[in-house]
N, C-alpha and C positions, 0 to 999 in steps of 0.2 A: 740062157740067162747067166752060164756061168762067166764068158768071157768079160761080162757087165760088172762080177764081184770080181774077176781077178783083177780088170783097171783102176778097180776101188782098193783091191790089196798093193796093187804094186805102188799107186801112190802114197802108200805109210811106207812099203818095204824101202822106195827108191826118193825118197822126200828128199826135199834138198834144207842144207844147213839148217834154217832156221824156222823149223819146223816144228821142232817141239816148243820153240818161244809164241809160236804162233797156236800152238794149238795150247798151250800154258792162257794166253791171252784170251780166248773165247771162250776157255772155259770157265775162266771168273768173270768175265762179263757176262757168260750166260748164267752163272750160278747167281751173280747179282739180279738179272735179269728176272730168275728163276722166282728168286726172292720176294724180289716187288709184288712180281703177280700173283706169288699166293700170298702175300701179305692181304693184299688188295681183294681179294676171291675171299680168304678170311673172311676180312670186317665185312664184309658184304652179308656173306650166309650167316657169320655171328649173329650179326643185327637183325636178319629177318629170322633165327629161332626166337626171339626173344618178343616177335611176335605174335601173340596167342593166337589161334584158330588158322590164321591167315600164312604165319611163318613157313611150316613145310609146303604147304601149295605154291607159296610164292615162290618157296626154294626150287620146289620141281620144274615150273613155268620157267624159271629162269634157266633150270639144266636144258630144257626142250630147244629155247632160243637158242642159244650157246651151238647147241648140235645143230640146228637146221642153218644157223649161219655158217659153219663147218663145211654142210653138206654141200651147199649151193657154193660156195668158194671153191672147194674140191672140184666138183661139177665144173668150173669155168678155167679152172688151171689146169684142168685134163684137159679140155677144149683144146687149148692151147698146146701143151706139152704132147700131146697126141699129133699134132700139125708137125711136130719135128722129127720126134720119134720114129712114126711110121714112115714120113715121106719125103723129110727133109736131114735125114739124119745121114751122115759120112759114113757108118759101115753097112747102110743096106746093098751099095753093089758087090760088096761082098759075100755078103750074108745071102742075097738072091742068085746068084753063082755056085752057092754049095747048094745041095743034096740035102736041104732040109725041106721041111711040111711045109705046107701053108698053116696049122694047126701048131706047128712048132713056135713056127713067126710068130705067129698072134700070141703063144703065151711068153715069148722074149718080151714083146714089145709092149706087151700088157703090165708083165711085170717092172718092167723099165719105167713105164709110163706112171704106173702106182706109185712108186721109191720117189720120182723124181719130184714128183707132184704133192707128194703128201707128207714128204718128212717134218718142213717145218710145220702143218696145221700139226703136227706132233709133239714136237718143241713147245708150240704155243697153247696146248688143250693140258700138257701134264701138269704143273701148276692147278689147273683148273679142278681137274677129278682129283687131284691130292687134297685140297683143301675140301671137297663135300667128301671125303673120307674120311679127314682130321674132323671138322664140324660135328657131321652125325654119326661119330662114332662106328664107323664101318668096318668088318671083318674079313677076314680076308677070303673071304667069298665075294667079295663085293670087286674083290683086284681080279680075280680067275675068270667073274663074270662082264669087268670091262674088259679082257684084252679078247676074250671069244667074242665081245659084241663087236671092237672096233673094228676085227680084220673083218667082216664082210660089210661092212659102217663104209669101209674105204673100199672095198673091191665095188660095188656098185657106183660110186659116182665115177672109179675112173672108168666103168665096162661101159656106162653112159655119157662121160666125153668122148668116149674114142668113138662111140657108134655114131655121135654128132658130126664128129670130125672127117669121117669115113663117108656119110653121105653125101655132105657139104662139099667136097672133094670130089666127089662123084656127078653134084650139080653144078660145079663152076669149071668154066673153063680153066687151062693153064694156063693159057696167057691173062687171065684174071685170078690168078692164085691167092695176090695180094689183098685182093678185094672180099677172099676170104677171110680175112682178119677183121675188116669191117662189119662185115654180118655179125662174126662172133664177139667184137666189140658193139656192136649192136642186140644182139644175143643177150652178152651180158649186162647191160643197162634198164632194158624191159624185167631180164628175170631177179639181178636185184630189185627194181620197186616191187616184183610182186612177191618178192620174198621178205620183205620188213613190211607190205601190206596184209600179208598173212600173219604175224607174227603180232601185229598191234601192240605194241611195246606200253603203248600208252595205257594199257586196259590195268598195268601194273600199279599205278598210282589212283585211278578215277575210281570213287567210291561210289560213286552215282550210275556206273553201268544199270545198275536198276535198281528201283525204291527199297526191295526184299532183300536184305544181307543174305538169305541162302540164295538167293538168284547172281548177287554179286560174286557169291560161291562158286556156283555151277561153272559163272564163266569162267573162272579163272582154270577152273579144271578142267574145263575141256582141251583136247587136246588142238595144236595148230591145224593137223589134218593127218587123220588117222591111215590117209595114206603116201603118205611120207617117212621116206627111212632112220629121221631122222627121230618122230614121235617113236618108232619101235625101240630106238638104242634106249629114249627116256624110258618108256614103261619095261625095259629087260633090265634095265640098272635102277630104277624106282626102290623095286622090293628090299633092296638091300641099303637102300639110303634111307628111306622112311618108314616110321612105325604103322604109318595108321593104309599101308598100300599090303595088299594080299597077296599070294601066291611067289613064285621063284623067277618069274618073266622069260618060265623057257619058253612058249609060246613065242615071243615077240623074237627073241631069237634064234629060233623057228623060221619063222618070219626072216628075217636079216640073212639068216643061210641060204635058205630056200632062192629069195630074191637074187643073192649074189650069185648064186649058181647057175640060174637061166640065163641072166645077165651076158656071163661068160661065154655059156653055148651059143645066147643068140649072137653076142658080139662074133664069135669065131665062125658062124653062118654067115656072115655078111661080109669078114676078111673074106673068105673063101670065093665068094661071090663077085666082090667086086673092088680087092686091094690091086690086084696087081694092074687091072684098069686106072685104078685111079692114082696108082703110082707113075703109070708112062705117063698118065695126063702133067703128072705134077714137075716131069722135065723137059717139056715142051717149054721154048721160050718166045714170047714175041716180040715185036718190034716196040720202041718204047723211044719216046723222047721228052724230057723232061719241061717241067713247067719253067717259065723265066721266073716267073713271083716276085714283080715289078712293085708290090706292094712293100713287101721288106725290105726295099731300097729306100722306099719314102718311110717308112718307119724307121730306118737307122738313120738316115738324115736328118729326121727330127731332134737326134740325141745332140745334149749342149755342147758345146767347142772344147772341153774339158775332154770330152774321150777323146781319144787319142788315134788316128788313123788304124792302125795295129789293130784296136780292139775292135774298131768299127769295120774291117774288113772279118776278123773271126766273126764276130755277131752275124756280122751276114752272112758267110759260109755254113754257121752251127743254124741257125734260122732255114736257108733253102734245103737243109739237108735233111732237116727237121721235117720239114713239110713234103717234100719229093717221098721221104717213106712211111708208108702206110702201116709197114709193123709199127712205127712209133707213133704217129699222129692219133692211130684208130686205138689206143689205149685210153685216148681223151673219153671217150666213151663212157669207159667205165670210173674212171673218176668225176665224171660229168654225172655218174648214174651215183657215187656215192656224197657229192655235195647235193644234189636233189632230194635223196632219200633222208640224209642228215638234216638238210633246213625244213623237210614236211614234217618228220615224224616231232619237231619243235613245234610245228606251229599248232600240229591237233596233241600238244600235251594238257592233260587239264588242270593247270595248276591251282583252277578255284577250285577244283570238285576233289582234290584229292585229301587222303583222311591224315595228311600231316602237313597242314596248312600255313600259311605267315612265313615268318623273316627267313626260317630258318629252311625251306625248302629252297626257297628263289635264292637263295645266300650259297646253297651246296651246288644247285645244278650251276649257276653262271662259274663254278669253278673249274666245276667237272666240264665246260663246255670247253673253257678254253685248252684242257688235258686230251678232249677229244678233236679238236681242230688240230692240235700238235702232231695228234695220230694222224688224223688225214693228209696232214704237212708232210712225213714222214714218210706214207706210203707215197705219196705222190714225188717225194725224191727219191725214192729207191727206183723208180721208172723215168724219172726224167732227167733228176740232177746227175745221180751217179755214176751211170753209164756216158756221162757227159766226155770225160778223159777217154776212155775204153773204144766209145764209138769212131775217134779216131784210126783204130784198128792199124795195118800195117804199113798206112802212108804216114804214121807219127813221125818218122823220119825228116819230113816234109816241113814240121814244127820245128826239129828241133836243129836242122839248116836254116832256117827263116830267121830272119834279121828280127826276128821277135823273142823276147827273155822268156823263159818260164813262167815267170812270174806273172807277165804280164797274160799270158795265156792262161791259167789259173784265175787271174782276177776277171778276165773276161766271161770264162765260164761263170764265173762267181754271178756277177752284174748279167747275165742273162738266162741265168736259175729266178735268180731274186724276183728280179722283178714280176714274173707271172706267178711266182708262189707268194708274193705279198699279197698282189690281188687277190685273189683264192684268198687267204688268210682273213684279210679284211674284211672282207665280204661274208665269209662266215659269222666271223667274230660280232659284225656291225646288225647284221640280217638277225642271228639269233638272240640277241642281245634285245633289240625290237621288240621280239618275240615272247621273249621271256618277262618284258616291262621292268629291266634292272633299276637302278638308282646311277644316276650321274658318276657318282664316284667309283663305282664297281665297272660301268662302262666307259670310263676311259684309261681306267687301268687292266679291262681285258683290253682295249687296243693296244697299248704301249708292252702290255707283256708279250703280247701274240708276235708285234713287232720285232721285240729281241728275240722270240722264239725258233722264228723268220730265218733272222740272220746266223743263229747260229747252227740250223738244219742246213741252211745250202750251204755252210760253211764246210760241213763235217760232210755232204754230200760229193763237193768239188774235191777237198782233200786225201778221203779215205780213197775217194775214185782214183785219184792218181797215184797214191800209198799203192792199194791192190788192183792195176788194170789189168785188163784182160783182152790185149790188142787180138789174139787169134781167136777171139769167138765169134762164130757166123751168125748165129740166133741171137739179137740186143737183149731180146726178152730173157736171154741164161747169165746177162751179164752181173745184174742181182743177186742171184741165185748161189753165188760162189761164198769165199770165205771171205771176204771183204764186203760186200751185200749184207751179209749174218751181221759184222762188224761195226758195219753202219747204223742199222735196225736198233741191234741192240742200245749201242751208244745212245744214239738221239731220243731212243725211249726214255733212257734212264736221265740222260740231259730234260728231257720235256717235264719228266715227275718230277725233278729236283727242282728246274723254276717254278712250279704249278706250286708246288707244297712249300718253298720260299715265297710267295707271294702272298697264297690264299693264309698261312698265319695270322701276318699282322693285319692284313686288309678284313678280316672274318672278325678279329679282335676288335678292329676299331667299328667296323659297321655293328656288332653286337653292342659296342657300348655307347654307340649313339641312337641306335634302337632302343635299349632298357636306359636312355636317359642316364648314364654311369658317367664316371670320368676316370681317366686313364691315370695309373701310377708314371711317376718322372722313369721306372724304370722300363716298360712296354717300349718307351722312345730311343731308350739307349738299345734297346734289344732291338729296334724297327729299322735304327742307321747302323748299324752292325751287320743286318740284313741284306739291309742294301747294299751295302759296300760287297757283301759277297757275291750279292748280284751282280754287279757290273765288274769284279773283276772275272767273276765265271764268264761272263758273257763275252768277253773281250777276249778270254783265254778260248773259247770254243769257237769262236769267228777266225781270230789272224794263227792259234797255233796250228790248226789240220791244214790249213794253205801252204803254211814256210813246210810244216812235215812235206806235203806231197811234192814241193817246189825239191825241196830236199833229195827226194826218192828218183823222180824225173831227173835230176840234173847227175846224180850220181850214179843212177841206174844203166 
C-alpha cells in the first residue's frame, strides 16, 4: 500500500506550476459547495425538530435513508473500481513478479480499491453528519463514534464489490470481459430499484399509513432492514443524536466491526482461491470486429443543412465509438435505473394523504424537482459529457491536424451532449410534472428553466473536459474521478442551486399571491425583471464562457 501513498505524495512534492492555483480553486468551490449542503441539511433537520412527536423519528428515518443510499452506491463503485484495480490495473505485472503474498495483494488492492472508491461519498456525507451535529446539539462523542462507525461502514461494501467482481471474473470469459460491465451495469439497475423500494421514501409524508397515529408511529420507526449495514451505522450514532433512543450503540457497532472483519477474511479466501485464475483469464484477448452501425448514418443525415460536414463527420465518429464500447454504452444502465426509480417513487407519492396538505406542498416539491433533475443532469454529464474531450486519448493529435477549428470540435461535442440530455431532461421534467398535477404556469416554467439548465450543464461539461483532459487514462470510467471531474460537479451544483433558488423566488411569490387572492406591490416586478436579467446573463455566461476557456486551453496547450 505504500507505493499507492508515495504516488499520492510525489504528486504534491513534484506538481507542476500551477498547482497551488488549482488547488486554491477547489478548495473554495468545495467550501462553497460544502456550504450549500449543510445549509440545505440544516433547514431540513431544523424544520423537522420543530415537529412535535414526529420530528426526531423523522430525523432518524431520514439519517437511515442517507446511509443505505451511501451504502449501495459504495457497493456499485467498488464493483466497478475493483474491475481495475485487481485486473486491469498497469502495475499488477509488476507487483505479480515480486515476492509478495497473495494476502499481501489482497490488502494493497483492498485498500486501494476503498480510497479510490469512497473518498468522494466522503466529501459528499460530511456536510451531512455536521449539520445533525449542529441541529441536535451533539457532543463529541458523537464525532469519536461516527468515525469508529464509518471505517467498517466502508470496509464492507468495498470487501463486497471486490467479492462480486472476483466471481464475475471468474464466470466470464475473457474474451467477454467487456460484457462484464453489462451485468454489473445491469447489477446496478435491479439493486438500485430495490434499494429506494426498501426505503419507501414515500412513507415520510403519508399520514394514512394506518387509521392509529401510534401505528403510523411504529412505521416510521422501524427500521429499512435490520439486516443491513447501513440500519447498524443509524442505531450506533442514534444514541448520541437523540434524546428519546437508549443505550451507547456499541452493539451495533459491534456489529459493523465484526461484519467488516469476516468480510476481509472471506474476501482474501477467495483472492487466494481464484485471483490469479481470473487474472490470466482477464488477458486473454479475442478476435473482435466492430459493428458498421448504419443506423447513426441515417441519424446524422437527418440533421439540417446548417451543420456543417466537419461536425457531421465528428458526430458520427463520437456516436460509432459511443456505441462500439461497452464500458460506456453499459453505464446507460444505471442512469436508466436512476430515471426509473426517480419518475416511480413520484408517482406513489401521496400528496392527498399527507399531513401538510394544499398549495404549499405541491408549490415546494415541483421546485425541489426541478433541483433534482439538475442533479440527475449533472451526474449523467460527469459520465458522458465530460469525458467527451479526454476520450479522444492519444490520437487528439489527429484533431488538431484536421482541417477542423477547435472551436468547431468543441461545438460539436457541445450539440451532441445536448441533445440526449434534453431529452432526459424533458422527459423528467414533463413525466413528473403529470404526476404531481402542477398548475399551467409552474409547468411551463419548469420546462423553460430545465431548458437553460440543460444548456448550461453540457456547456460546463464540454468546456471544463477540454480545461482538464486527461488523454493518457485507459479506464473512461477514472476520467471523472480526477481534479477537473470534482471541478465540474462542484460547479454545476452550485450553477443548478442558483437558478433553482433564482426562479422559485418570484414564481413562489407570485403563485402564492394568486392562491390567497393578493395582489402584487409595483415593487415584487421591478425585483422579478432584475431577476431575470441575471438569469439570462448567468445563463449566457455558463454556456459560451467554459467553451472559448476550453477552446482557449486546447489551442494553446
Amino acid at each position: 500500500m505504500l507505493p499507492y501513498f508515495y504516488s499520492i505524495r510525489n504528486r504534491f512534492r513534484f506538481r507542476e506550476p500551477k498547482a497551488p492555483v488549482k488547488a486554491a480553486l477547489l478548495g473554495l468551490l468545495g467550501l462553497l459547495f460544502w456550504a450549500g449542503l449543510f445549509a440545505l441539511s440544516y433547514l431540513v433537520l431544523d424544520h423537522l425538530t420543530g415537529v412535535e412527536i414526529f420530528g426526531p423519528i423523522l430525523a432518524k428515518k431520514l439519517l437511515s435513508m442517507v446511509l443505505m443510499t451511501f451504502f449501495f452506491m459504495l457497493v456499485f463503485s467498488n464493483i466497478i473500481t475493483a474491475l481495475t484495480t485487481f485486473y486491469l490495473s498497469e502495475d499488477l505485472g509488476l507487483i505479480l513478479a515480486s515476492p509478495v503474498s497473495s494476502a499481501r495483494l489482497y490488502g494493497i488492492k483492498l485498500s486501494e480499491t476503498l480510497v479510490s472508491s469512497s473518498w468522494m461519498i466522503v466529501i459528499f456525507a460530511a456536510p451531512v453528519f455536521l449539520a445533525y451535529a449542529v441541529v441536535f446539539r451533539a457532543g463529541m462523542g458523537y464525532f469519536l463514534q461516527l468515525a469508529a462507525t464509518l471505517v467498517p461502514f466502508f470496509v464492507i461494501p468495498a470487501s463486497l464489490g471486490i467479492l462480486i467482481t472476483m466471481t464475475l471474473v471468474l464466470v466470464f470469459p475473457a474474451r467477454n470481459l467487456k460484457n462484464l460491465l453489462f451485468v454489473v451495469g445491469l447489477a446496478v439497475f435491479v439493486g438500485l430499484f430495490v434499494l429506494f423500494r426498501l426505503l419507501r421514501p414515500e412513507r415520510l409524508v403519508d399520514s394514512e399509513v394506518s387509521q392509529e397515529v401510534m401505528e403510523y408511529l411504529a412505521a416510521l420507526r422501524a427500521p429499512s432492514s435490520i439486516f443491513l449495514p447501513s440500519s447498524w451505522a443509524t442505531d450506533a450514532l442514534a444514541p448520541y443524536l437523540f434524546p428519546h433512543e437508549h443505550g451507547d450503540g456499541s452493539f451495533y457497532l459491534a456489529l459493523l466491526v465484526t461484519t467488516a472483519l469476516a468480510a476481509i477474511v472471506i474476501g482474501n479466501w477467495v483472492s487466494e482461491a481464484g485471483f490469479y485464475r481470473g487474472w490470466s483469464k482477464a488477458q486473454e484477448t479475442g478476435a473482435t470486429r466492430p459493428a458498421r452501425l448504419l443506423f447513426v448514418d441515417r441519424m446524422v443525415s437527418l440533421l439540417p443543412p446548417a451543420v456543417t460536414t466537419a461536425w457531421r463527420g465528428l458526430m458520427v465518429k463520437d456516436l460509432k465509438t459511443f456505441f462500439r464500447d461497452t464500458t460506456q454504452w453499459s453505464q446507460l444502465l444505471l442512469l436508466l435505473a436512476l430515471v426509473v426509480i426517480y419518475l416511480y417513487n413520484f408517482s406513489v407519492l401521496p400528496l392527498k394523504k399527507t399531513l401538510f396538505p394544499g398549495f404549499l406542498l405541491e408549490s415546494v416539491i415541483s421546485f425541489v424537482n426541478i433541483a433534482l433533475a439538475g442533479f440527475v443532469l449533472s451526474a449523467v454529464g460527469a459520465r458522458l459529457v465530460f469525458p467527451a474531450v479526454s476520450l479522444e486519448g492519444r490520437a487528439f493529435w489527429i484533431i488538431q491536424t484536421a482541417p477542423v477549428g477547435i472551436r468547431s470540435f468543441l461545438w460539436s461535442k457541445f450539440w451532441a451532449g445536448l441533445i440526449p440530455l434534453l431529452v432526459l431532461a424533458e422527459i423528467l421534467v414533463l413525466v413528473t410534472n403529470h404526476l404531481l398535477g402542477v398548475d399551467r404556469v409552474t409547468g411551463v416554467l419548469s420546462v423553460l428553466t430545465i431548458f437553460t439548465i440543460t444548456l448550461g450543464v453540457t456547456s460546463l461539461g464540454v468546456g471544463l473536459g477540454a480545461v482538464y483532459p486527461r488523454f493518457t487514462v485507459s479506464n473512461p470510467a477514472h476520467i471523472a474521478t480526477g481534479f477537473g471531474g470534482m471541478v465540474y460537479m462542484i460547479v454545476s451544483l452550485i450553477y443548478i442551486g442558483v437558478v433553482v433558488a433564482a426562479v422559485a423566488w418570484p414564481a413562489y411569490r407570485y403563485l402564492d399571491a394568486r392562491y390567497r387572492h393578493l395582489s402584487l406591490p409595483a415593487g415584487f416586478w421591478v425585483l422579478a425583471l432584475l431577476d431575470f436579467c441575471f438569469l439570462l446573463a448567468l445563463n449566457l455566461f455558463v454556456v459560451l464562457y467554459p467553451l472559448r476557456l476550453g477552446e482557449r486551453h486546447l489551442t494553446e496547450g
